[in-house]
N, C-alpha and C positions, 0 to 999 in steps of 0.2 A: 840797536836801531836808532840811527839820527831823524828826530821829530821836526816836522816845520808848524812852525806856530802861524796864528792868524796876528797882525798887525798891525797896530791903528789905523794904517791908509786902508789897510781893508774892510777895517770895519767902517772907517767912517766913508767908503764906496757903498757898504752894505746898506748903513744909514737913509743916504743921500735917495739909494734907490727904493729903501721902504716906507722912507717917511714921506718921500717927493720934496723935501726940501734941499737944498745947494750944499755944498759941502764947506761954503765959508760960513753960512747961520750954524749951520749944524757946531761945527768949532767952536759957535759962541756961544751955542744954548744948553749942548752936549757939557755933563763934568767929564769931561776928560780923563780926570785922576781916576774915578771911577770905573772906567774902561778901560787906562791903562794896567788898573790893577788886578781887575777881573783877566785880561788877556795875557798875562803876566803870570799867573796862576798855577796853569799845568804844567808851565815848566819849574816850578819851584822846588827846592831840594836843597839839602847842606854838602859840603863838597861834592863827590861823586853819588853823593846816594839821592836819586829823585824821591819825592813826598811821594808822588803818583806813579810808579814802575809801570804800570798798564797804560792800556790805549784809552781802554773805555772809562779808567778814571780820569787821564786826563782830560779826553771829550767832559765827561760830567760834569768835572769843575770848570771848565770853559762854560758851558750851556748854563751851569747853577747860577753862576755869578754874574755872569751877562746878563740874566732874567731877575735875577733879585738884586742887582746892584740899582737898576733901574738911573743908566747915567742918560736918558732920554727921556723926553717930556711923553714920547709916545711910540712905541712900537716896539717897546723891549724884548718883550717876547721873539716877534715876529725878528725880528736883529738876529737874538739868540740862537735862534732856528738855523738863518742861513749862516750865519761866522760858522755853526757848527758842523753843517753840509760844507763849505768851504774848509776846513777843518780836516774834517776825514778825505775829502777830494788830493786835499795836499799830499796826504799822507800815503795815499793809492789804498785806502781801505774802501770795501764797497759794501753796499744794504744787501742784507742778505736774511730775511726779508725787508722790503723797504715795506717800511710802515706805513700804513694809509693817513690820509692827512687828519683820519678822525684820533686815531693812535696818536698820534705824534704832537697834533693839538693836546690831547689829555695827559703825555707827558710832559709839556713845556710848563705845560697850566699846575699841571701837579708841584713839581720841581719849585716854580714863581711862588706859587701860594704855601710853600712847605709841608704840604700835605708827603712830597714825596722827598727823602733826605737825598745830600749827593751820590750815597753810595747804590740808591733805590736807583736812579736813575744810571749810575754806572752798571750795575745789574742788566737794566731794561738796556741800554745801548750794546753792552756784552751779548745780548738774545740777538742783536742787528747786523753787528759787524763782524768781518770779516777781514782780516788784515793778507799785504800784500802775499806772505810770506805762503797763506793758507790756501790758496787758490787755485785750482789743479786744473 
């Protein structure tokens, strides 16, 4: 399965629209290295072989690192959330159940604060998603 990744213009689209700041401050306020590296992430792997063979750990480690990299003075979380719905939208996977926004908050919050590890959360997204492939 070829994956499409989220990519800095997206993210810092996502930014611009959560934080309400412009997308040239954001450039300068944002660590970049930090979001480059968290967005970077899921696809990582040594030759052919991916770190993250699945969906839902690549989702996890996008959503982990996004939230605990914290390359935003403010709205990390809230970032993290959509790159991650953007994310799966790319990919043609869909919520199945989509989680209510009290769930989905207690997962963001879990994952940021390390109450919940990456693989807790790639669990929890495994209960959500649904890939294209599965879909009848």
């Amino acid at each position: 399965m070829s994956v499409e990744y989220v990519d800095l213009v997206d993210y810092l689209a996502i930014a611009a629209e959560v934080t309400g700041l412009d997308i040239t401050v954001l450039s300068r306020v944002a660590k970049l290295n930090l979001v480059d590296s968290a967005l970077h992430a899921p696809a990582a792997g040594f030759g052919e072989t991916d770190l993250y063979p699945e969906f839902a750990e690549k989702a996890a480690v996008l959503v982990t690192r996004l939230a605990k990299n914290h390359p935003l003075p403010d709205g990390n979380k809230r970032c993290a959330w959509v790159a991650l719905r953007l994310f799966v939208e790319l990919n043609d996977y869909i919520w199945e159940p989509y989680p209510s926004v009290d769930d989905a908050e207690a997962a963001v919050l879990a994952v940021a604060s390390g109450r919940w590890t990456q693989e807790e959360m790639a669990t929890w997204l495994g209960r959500h998603l649904i890939g294209p492939s599965a879909e009848s």
